[in-house]
C-alpha positions in Angstrom: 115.7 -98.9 -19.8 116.6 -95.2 -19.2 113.9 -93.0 -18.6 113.3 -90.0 -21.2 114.6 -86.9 -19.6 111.2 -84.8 -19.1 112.3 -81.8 -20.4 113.0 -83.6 -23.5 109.7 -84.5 -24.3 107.4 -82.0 -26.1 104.2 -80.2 -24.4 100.9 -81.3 -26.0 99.4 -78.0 -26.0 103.0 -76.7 -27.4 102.6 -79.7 -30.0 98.7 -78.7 -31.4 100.0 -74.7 -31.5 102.5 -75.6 -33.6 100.1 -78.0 -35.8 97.4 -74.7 -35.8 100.3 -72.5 -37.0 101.5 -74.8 -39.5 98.1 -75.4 -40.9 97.9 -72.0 -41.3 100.7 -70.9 -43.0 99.4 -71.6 -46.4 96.4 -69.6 -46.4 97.8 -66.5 -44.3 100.7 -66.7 -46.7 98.3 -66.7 -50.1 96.6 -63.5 -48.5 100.0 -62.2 -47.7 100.9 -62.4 -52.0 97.8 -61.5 -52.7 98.5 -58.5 -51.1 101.4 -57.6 -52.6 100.8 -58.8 -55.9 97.2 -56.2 -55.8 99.7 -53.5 -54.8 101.7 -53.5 -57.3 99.3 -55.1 -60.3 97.1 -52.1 -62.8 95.5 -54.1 -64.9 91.5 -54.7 -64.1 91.8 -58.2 -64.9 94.9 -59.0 -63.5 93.3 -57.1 -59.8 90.3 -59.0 -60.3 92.1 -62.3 -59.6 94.1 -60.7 -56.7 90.9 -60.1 -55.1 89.3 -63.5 -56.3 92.8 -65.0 -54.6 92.4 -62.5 -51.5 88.6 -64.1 -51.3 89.7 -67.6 -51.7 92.6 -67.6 -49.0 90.5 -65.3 -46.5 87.6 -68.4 -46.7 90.1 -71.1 -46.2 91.8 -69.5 -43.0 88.3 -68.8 -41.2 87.5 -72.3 -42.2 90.3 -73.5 -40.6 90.6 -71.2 -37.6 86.5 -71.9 -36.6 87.7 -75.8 -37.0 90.2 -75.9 -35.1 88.6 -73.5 -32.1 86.6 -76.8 -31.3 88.7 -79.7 -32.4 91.3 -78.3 -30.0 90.3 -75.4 -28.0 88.3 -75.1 -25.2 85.0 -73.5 -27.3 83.8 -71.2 -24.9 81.0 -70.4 -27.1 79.1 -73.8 -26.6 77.2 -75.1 -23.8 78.0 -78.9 -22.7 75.9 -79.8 -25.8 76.8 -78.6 -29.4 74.3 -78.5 -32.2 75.3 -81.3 -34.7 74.8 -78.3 -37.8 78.0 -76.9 -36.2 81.0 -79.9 -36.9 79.2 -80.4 -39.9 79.4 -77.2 -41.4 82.7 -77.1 -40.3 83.5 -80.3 -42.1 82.0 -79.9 -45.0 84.2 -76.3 -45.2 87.8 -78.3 -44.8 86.2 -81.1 -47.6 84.9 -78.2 -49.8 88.4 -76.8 -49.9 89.6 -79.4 -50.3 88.0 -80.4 -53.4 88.4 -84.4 -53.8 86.5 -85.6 -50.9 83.1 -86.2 -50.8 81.6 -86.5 -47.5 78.5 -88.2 -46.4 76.5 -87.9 -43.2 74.2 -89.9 -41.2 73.3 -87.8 -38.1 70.9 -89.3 -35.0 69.6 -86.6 -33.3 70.2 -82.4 -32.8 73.4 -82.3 -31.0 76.0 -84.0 -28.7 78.1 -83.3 -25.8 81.0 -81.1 -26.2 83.8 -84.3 -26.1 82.2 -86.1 -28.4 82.2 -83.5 -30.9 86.0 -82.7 -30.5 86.8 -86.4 -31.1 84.3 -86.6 -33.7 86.4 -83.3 -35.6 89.5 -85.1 -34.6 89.0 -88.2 -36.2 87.2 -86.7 -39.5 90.5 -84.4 -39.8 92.6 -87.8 -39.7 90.3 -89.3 -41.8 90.8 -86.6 -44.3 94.5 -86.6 -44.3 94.3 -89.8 -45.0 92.4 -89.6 -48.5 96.0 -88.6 -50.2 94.2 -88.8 -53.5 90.7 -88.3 -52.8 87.6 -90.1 -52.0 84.9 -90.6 -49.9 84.6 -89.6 -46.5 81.0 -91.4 -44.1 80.3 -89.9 -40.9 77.9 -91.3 -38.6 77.1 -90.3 -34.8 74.5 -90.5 -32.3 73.5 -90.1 -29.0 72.4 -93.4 -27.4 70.3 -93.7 -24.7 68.9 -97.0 -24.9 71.8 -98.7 -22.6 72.5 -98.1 -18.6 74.4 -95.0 -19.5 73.9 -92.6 -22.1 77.0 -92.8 -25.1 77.6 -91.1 -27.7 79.1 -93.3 -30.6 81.2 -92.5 -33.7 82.1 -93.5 -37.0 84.3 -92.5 -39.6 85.0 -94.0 -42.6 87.6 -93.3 -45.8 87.9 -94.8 -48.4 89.3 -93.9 -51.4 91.8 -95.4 -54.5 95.1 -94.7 -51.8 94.4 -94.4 -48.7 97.7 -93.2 -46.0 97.6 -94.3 -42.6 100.5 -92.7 -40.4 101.5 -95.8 -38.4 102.6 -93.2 -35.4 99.3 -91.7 -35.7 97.6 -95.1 -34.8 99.6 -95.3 -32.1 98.8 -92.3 -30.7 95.4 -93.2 -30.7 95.9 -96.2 -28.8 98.0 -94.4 -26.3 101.4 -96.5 -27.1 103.7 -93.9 -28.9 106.3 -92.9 -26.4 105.6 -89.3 -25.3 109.2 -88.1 -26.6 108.1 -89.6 -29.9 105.0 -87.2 -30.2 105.1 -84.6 -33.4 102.7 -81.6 -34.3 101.3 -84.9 -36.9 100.6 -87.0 -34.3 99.5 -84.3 -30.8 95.8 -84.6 -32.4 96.0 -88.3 -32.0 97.6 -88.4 -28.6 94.8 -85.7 -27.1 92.0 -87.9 -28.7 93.4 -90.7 -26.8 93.5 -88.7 -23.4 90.3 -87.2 -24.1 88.5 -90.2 -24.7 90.1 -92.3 -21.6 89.6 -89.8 -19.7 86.0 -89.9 -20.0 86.0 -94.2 -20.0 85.3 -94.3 -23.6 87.1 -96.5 -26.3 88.9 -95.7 -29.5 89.2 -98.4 -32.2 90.8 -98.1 -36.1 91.2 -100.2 -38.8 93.7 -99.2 -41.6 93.6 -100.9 -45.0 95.1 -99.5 -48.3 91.4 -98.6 -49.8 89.5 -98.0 -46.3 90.5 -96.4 -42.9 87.5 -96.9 -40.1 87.7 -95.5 -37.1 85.3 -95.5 -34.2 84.7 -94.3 -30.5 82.3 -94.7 -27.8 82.4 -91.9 -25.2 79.7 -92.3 -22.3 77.9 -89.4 -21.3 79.4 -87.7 -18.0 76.8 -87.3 -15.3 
């Protein structure tokens, strides 16, 4: 079997820039109209909507751009530990924008350690992409320290009446999707995977048509 020529297959980081950017494009483009359209409109009413649209798409892209500052970035901002208020909030803005998911928390503790909170991020984002029609999105994690070493453990769950598992996305998370295979879609996936083995953890998923369930255990670095 030939070997893929190296500079063949795509960067990661090259990969998840071109996911950010094409994220982004929708709201940065609605402010973009909304500018123009407020430039040229004179009616009150018809303004008014520019700047409710203006409002709108200038939510959606800080939403975004705080999300994705910790789901892929380094974070500077946060210590090793990250308050638990903050990937929620974040959350609950990319659900509330959404507008057909409902999510639902159950939270152990104040915080957890930085990597755990990326792959939590990372696996509600795939969890949400999933729910093509809506539904229901459970979130659990916690800190446990009642073993040898401390862990941090995660759940996701989404369910919903259609529920759309990228098969390539699976296989990123399990590490098996040939690097030259790798899209913007599936570089979340693939870093999860590195992230987690890097630390020992595991990743586990089960895909069905009305549930997706994912989970990781990630122990706590020394």
């Amino acid at each position: 079997m030939t070997a893929p020529n190296p500079a063949a297959v795509p960067d990661l980081a090259s990969l998840l820039c071109s996911r950010l950017c094409h994220d982004m494009l929708s709201p940065v483009g609605a402010l973009s109209n909304g500018l123009e359209l407020l430039a040229e409109e004179k009616d009150p009413e018809m303004r008014q909507k520019c700047f409710e649209l203006l409002e709108q798409s200038a939510r959606i892209s800080a939403d975004k751009l705080r999300f994705f500052r910790l789901a892929f970035g380094a974070a500077g901002g946060f210590g090793e530990m990250v308050p638990l208020d903050e990937p929620r909030a974040l959350i609950d803005a990319l659900v509330g924008n959404n507008g057909r998911i409902q999510a639902n928390w159950a939270l152990a503790g104040n915080s957890l350690p930085k990597p755990a909170v990326k792959t939590l991020l990372n696996l509600a984002l795939i969890g949400i992409e999933a729910l093509v029609r809506g539904g229901t999105l459970d979130i659990a994690a916690e800190l446990r320290t009642d073993g040898a070493t401390p862990c941090s453990e995660i759940v996701i769950r989404a369910s919903g009446a259609r529920v759309v598992f990228d098969r390539n996305v699976g296989l990123a998370l399990e590490g098996a999707l040939p690097p030259e295979e790798l899209s913007s879609r599936t570089a979340p996936a693939a870093m999860l995977h590195q992230l987690v083995a890097g630390l020992g953890g595991t990743l586990q998923y089960h895909a069905a048509p009305e549930a997706l369930v994912m989970g990781a255990m990630l122990p706590v670095a020394a």
